[in-house]
C-alpha positions in Angstrom: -9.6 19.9 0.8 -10.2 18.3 -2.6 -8.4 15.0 -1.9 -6.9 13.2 -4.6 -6.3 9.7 -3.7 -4.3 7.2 -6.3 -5.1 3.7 -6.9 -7.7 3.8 -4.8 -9.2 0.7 -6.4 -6.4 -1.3 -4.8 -6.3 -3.0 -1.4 -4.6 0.0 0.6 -6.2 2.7 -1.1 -9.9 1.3 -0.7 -9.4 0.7 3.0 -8.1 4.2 3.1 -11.0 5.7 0.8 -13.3 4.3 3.2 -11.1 5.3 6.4 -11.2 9.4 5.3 -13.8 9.8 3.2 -16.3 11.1 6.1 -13.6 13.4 7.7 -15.3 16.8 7.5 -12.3 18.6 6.4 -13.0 16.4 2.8 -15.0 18.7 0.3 -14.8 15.9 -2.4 -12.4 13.1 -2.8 -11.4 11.9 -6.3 -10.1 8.5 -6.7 -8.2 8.1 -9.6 -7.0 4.3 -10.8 -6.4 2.3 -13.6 -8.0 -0.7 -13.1 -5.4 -3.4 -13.8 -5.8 -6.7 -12.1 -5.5 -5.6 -9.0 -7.6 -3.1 -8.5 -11.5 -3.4 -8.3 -14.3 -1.1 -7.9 -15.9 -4.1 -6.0 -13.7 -2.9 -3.2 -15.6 0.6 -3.1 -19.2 -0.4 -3.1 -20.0 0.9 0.3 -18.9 4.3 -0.8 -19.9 4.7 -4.6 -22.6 6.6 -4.2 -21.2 8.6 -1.4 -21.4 12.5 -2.5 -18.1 13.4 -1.5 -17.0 10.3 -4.0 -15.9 10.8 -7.5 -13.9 7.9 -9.6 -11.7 8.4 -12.4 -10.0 6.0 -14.6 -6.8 7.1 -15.9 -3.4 5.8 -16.1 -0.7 7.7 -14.1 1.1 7.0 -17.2 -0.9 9.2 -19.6 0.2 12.7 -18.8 -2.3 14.6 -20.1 -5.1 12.8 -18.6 -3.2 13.1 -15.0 -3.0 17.1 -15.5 -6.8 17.4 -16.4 -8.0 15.7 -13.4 -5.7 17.5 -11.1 -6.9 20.7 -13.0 -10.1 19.9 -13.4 -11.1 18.9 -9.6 -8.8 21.6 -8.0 -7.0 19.1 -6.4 -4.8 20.5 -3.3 -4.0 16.9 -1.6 -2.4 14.1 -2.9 -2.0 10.4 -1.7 0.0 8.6 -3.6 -0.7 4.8 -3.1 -0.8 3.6 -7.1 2.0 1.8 -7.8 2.8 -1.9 -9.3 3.8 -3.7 -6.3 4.1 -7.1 -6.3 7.9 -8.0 -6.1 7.6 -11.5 -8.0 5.8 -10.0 -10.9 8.6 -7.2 -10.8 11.0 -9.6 -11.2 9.5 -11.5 -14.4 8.7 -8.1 -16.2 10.4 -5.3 -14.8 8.9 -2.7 -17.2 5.2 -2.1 -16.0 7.1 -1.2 -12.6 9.6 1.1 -14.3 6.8 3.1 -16.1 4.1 3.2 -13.6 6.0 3.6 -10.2 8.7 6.5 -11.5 7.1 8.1 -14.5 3.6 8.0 -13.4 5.1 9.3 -10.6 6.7 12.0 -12.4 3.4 13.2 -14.0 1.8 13.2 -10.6 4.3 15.5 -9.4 4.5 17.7 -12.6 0.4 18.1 -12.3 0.6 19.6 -9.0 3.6 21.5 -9.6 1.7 23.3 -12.6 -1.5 23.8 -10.5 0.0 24.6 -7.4 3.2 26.8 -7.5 3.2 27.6 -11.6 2.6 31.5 -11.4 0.4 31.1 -14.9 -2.3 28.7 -12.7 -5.2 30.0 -12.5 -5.9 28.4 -9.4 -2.5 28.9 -7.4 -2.8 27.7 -4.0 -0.3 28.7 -1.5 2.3 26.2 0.0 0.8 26.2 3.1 -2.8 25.3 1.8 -1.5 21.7 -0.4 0.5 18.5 0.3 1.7 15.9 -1.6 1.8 12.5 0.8 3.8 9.6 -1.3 2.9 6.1 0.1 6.1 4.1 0.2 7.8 0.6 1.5 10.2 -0.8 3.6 11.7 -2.4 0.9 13.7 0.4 -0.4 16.0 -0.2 2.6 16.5 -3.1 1.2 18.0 -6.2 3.6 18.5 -6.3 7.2 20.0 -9.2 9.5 18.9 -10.4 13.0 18.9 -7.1 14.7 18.3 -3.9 14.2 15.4 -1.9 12.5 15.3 0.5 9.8 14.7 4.6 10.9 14.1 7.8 8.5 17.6 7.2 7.6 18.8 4.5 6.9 20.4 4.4 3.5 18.2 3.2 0.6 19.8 -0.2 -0.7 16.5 -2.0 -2.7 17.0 -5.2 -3.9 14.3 -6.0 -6.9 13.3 -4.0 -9.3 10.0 -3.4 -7.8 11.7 -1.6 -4.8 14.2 0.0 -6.6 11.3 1.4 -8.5 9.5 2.5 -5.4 13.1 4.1 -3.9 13.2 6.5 -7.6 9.9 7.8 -6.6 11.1 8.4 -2.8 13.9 10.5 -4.2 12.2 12.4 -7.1 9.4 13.6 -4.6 12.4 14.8 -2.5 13.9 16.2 -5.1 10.8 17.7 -6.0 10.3 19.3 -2.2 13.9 20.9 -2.3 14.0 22.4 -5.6 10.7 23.5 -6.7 9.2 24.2 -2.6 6.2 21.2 -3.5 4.9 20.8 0.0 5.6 16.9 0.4 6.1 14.0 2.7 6.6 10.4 2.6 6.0 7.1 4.5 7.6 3.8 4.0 5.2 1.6 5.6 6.2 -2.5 7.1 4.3 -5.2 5.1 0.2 -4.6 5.3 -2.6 -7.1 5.4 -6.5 -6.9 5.9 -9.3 -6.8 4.1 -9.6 -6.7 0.8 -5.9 -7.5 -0.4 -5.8 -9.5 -3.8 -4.7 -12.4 -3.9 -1.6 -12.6 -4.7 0.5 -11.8 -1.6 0.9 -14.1 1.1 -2.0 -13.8 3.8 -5.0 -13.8 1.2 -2.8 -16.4 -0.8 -2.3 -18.7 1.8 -5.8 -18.6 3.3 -7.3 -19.7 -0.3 -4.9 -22.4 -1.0 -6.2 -23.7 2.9 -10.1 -23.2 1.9 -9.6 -24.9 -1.8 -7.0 -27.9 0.0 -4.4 -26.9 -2.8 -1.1 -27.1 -1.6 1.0 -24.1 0.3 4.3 -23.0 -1.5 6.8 -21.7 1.1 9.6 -19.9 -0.4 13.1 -21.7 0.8 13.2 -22.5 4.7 10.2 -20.0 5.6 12.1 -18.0 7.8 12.4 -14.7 5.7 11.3 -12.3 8.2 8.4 -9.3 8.2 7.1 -6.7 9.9 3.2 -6.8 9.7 0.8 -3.5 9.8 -3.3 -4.5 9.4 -4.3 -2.2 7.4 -6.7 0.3 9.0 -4.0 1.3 11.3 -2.1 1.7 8.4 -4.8 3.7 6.6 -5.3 6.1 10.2 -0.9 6.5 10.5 -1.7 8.0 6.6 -4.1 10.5 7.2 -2.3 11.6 10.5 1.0 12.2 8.4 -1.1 13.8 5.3 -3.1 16.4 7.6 -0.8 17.0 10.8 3.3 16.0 8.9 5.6 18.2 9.0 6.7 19.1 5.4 9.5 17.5 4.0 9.9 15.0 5.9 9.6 10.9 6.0 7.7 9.1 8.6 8.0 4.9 9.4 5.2 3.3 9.4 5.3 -0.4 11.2 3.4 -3.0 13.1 5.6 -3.7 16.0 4.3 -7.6 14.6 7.8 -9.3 13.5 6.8 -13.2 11.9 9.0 -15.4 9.9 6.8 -16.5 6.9 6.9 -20.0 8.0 5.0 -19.3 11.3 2.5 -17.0 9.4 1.2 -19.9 7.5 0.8 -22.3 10.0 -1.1 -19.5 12.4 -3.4 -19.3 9.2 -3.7 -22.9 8.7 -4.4 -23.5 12.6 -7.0 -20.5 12.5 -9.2 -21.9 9.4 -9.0 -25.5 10.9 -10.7 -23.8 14.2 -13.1 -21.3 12.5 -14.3 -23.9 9.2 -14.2 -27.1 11.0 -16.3 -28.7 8.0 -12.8 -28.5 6.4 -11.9 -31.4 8.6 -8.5 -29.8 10.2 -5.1 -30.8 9.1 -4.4 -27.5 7.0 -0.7 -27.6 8.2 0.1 -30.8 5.9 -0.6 -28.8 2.7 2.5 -26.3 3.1 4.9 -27.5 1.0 8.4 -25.8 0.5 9.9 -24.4 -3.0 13.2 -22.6 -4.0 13.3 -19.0 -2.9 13.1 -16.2 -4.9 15.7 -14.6 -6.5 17.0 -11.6 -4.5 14.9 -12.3 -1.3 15.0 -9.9 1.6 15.6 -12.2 4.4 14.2 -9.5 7.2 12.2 -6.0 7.2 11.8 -4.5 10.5 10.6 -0.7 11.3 11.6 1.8 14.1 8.2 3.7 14.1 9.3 5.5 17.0 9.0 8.7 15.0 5.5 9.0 13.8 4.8 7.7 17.6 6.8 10.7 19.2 5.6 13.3 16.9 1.8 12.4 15.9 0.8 10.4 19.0 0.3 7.7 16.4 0.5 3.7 17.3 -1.2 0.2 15.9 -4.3 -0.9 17.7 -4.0 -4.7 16.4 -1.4 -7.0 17.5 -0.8 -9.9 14.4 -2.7 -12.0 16.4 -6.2 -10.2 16.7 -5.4 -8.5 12.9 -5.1 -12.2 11.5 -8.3 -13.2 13.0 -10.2 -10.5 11.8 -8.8 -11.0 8.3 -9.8 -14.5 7.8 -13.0 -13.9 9.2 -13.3 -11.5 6.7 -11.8 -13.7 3.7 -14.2 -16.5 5.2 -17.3 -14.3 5.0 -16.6 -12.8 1.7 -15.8 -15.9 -0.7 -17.8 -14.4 -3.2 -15.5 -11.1 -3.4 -12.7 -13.2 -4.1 -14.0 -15.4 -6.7 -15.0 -12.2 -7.9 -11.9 -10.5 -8.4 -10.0 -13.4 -9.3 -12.1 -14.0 -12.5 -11.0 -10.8 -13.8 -7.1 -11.3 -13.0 -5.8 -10.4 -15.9 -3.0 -13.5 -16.6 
């Protein structure tokens, strides 16, 4: 397969790039991103000069540019991870999400609907020889309450623009699938952390407000609830789905690893306080609480039974073991994150 693999710059899609990229059914993977703050070609340096590797730096946004590199590398699979995803910035300017998520979406799909399927392509491929795998979130189920978990089918009910965003893409690569025959499936995955993340979300966040002694901001009472997936397992449930899927269909992707926010932070606080002792302990006294965010989900949970039943597939980290591993890693790679948060772009 040439494997075309989107945002692969980002914290997913490097861990994933990294995950595949050795699988001998791979002739050449293309990794195609941007480059906007959060994505970093620091994340890819143990693979750069890999010969299956090529990097291409194009905006899903510029149509054109999308076509030629699905043209121009005979691109027969797709993951889809680029997308603006983080839900407070969504919420402050909605328009980045709009553009990139949906119609960068739309020229993804066009591309492979021209190269694949158009009868003037000179490089048809047959149906059963290309898939398009979109890389999706819990969040465009939008709320639920103390019980239950979300399944294949639960109706979509987002509540931010940045999932509402992500739910328009779900349904145009449907849509996509059942009128035009694009081979296609799509995961909506529970909340990931691991290596790599920038940060901006809460894990990475929270462990460098601990390491610089800044205070912790906790949105409301802490007790918004998630569903946490470390990212290889994550970035193995992907590749299952793209190469063994059945077409057309959605698969759940979760952690079995439910945590109110609140408990998160103090596990990471207690964790640093063990593992840098030079700190001098006491990490819980920086969290400090602030009003919540407009619109917050108060609990995500997944049924992953599905992928389970039908591709054997399951997390190998609990929370516990993932967390430790991630802090080891955010504590052994200080440098990467000063890195990449001096060319955040404010």
């Amino acid at each position: 397969m040439n494997l075309l693999i989107t945002g692969g710059a980002g914290f997913i899609g490097s861990n994933l790039i990294q995950h595949v990229i050795d699988q001998p059914g791979i002739a050449r993977l293309v990794n195609l991103d941007c480059l906007t703050y959060a994505g970093h070609l620091a994340n890819l340096r143990a693979v750069e000069r890999h010969p299956k590797y090529v990097f291409e730096k194009v905006d899903l946004r510029d149509k054109a540019e999308v076509l030629r590199v699905v043209r121009q590398h005979g691109i027969t699979h797709v993951m889809h991870l680029a997308a603006e995803s983080h839900v407070d910035r969504s919420i402050s300017g909605p328009g980045d999400f709009i553009h990139t998520n949906i119609v960068g979406t739309f020229h993804l799909l066009e591309a492979c609907r021209e190269l694949w399927l158009s009868p003037q392509s000179a490089v048809r491929n047959p149906p059963s020889e290309v898939r398009f795998h979109h890389v999706s979130t819990d969040e465009v189920y939008g709320s639920l309450g103390d019980t239950g978990y979300f399944t294949e089918t639960t109706p979509y009910a987002p509540n931010s623009p940045y999932s509402s965003s992500k739910a328009s893409s779900d349904l145009l690569v449907r849509a996509y699938h059942h009128t035009y025959g694009l081979p296609a499936v799509i995961t909506n995955c529970s909340n990931n952390y691991g290596p790599f993340q920038f940060p901006e979300k809460l894990i990475p966040v929270v462990i460098q407000k601990v390491l610089n002694r800044q205070s912790i901001p906790v949105y409301g009472d802490g007790m918004n609830v998630r569903d946490w997936l470390y990212v290889t397992d994550h970035c193995e449930a992907l590749w299952q789905v793209a190469t063994r899927g059945a077409n057309g269909e959605t698969y759940n992707i979760g952690g079995h690893n439910e945590w109110p926010n609140l408990r998160i932070v103090e596990l990471i606080c207690d964790l640093i306080d063990e593992l840098r002792p030079a700190l001098g302990g006491g990490s819980r006294k920086l969290i400090t609480f602030v009003k919540d965010r407009p619109g917050h989900d108060r609990r995500y949970a997944i049924d992953a039974s599905k992928i389970q039943r039908e591709l054997g597939w399951t997390p190998a980290h609990t929370f516990e073991t993932g967390i430790r591993e991630t802090i080891q890693w955010y504590l052994a790679n200080e440098p990467w994150a000063k890195e990449v948060l001096a060319s955040k772009v404010k």
